[in-house]
C-alpha positions as CSV (number, residue, x, y, z in Angstrom):
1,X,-21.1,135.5,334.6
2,X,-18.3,136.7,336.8
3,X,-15.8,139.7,336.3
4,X,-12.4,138.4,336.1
5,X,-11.0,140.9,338.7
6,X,-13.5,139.1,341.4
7,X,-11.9,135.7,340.0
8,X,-8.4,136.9,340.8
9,X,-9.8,138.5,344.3
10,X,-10.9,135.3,345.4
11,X,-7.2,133.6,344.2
12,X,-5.5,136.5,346.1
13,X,-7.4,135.9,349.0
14,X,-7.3,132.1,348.8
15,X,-3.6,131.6,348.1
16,X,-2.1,135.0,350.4
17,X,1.0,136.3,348.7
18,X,0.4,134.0,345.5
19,X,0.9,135.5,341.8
20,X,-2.6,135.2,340.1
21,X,-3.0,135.5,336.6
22,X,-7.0,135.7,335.1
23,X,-7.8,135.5,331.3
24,X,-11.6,135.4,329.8
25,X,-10.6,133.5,326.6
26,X,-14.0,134.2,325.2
27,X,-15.2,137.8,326.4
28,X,-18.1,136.3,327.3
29,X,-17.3,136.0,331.3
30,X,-17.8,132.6,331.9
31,X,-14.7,130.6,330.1
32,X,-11.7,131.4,331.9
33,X,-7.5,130.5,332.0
34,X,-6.5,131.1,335.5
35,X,-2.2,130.7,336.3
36,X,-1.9,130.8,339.7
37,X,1.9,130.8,341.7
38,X,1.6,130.1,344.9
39,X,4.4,128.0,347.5
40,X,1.1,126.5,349.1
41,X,1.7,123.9,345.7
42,X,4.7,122.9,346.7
43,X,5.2,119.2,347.3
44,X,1.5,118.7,346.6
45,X,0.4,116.8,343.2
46,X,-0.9,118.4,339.9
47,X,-4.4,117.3,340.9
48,X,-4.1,118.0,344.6
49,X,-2.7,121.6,343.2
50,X,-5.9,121.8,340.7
51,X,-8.4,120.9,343.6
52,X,-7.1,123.8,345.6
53,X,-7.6,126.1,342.8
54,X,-11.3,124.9,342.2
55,X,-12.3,124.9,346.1
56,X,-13.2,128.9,346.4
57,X,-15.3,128.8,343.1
58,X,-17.2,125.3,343.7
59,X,-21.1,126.7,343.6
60,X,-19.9,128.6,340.3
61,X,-18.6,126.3,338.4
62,X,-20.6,124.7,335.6
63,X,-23.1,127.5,336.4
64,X,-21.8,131.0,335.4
65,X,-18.7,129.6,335.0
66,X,-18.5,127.4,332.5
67,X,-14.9,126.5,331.8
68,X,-12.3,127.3,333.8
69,X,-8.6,126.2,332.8
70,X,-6.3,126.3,335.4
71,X,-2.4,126.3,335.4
72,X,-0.3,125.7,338.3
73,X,3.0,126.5,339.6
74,X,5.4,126.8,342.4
75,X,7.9,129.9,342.6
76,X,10.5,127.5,341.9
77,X,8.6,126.3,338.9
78,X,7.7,129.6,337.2
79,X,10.9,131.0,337.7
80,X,11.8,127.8,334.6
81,X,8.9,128.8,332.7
82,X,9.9,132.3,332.2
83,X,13.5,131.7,331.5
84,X,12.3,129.2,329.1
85,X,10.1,131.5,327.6
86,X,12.9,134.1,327.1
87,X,15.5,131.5,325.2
């Protein structure tokens, strides 16, 4: 199992200046929805963008992690999610 504040550690760390979001959906501490904003996506594809995401946890996933959703934006991007969200 892992905390969700050393999840969002590792993010911060990974991804310097990025916005990093980390939810446990289950309580359980090992299925997890991670949003992560970072200008390091820009230009790079949705996979490419997932990979980078998934790099820093590679020995833990499928092992205490068991699911680990992952959404992606850049700055740019986010910025149209939340004024999307607020119409």
């Amino acid at each position: 199992m892992m905390e969700p504040q050393e999840i969002k550690n590792r993010l911060e760390e990974t991804f310097e200046g990025a916005t990093v979001l980390v939810e446990d959906l289950t309580g359980t501490k090992d299925h997890f929805r991670v949003t992560v904003v970072s200008e390091q996506f820009e230009g790079k594809s949705l996979i490419d963008q997932h990979q980078l995401v998934y790099a820093p946890f590679k020995e833990e996933i499928g092992g205490p992690i068991h699911a680990f959703s992952i959404k992606t934006y850049t700055p740019e991007k986010w910025e149209e999610e939340q004024q999307t969200k607020i119409q």
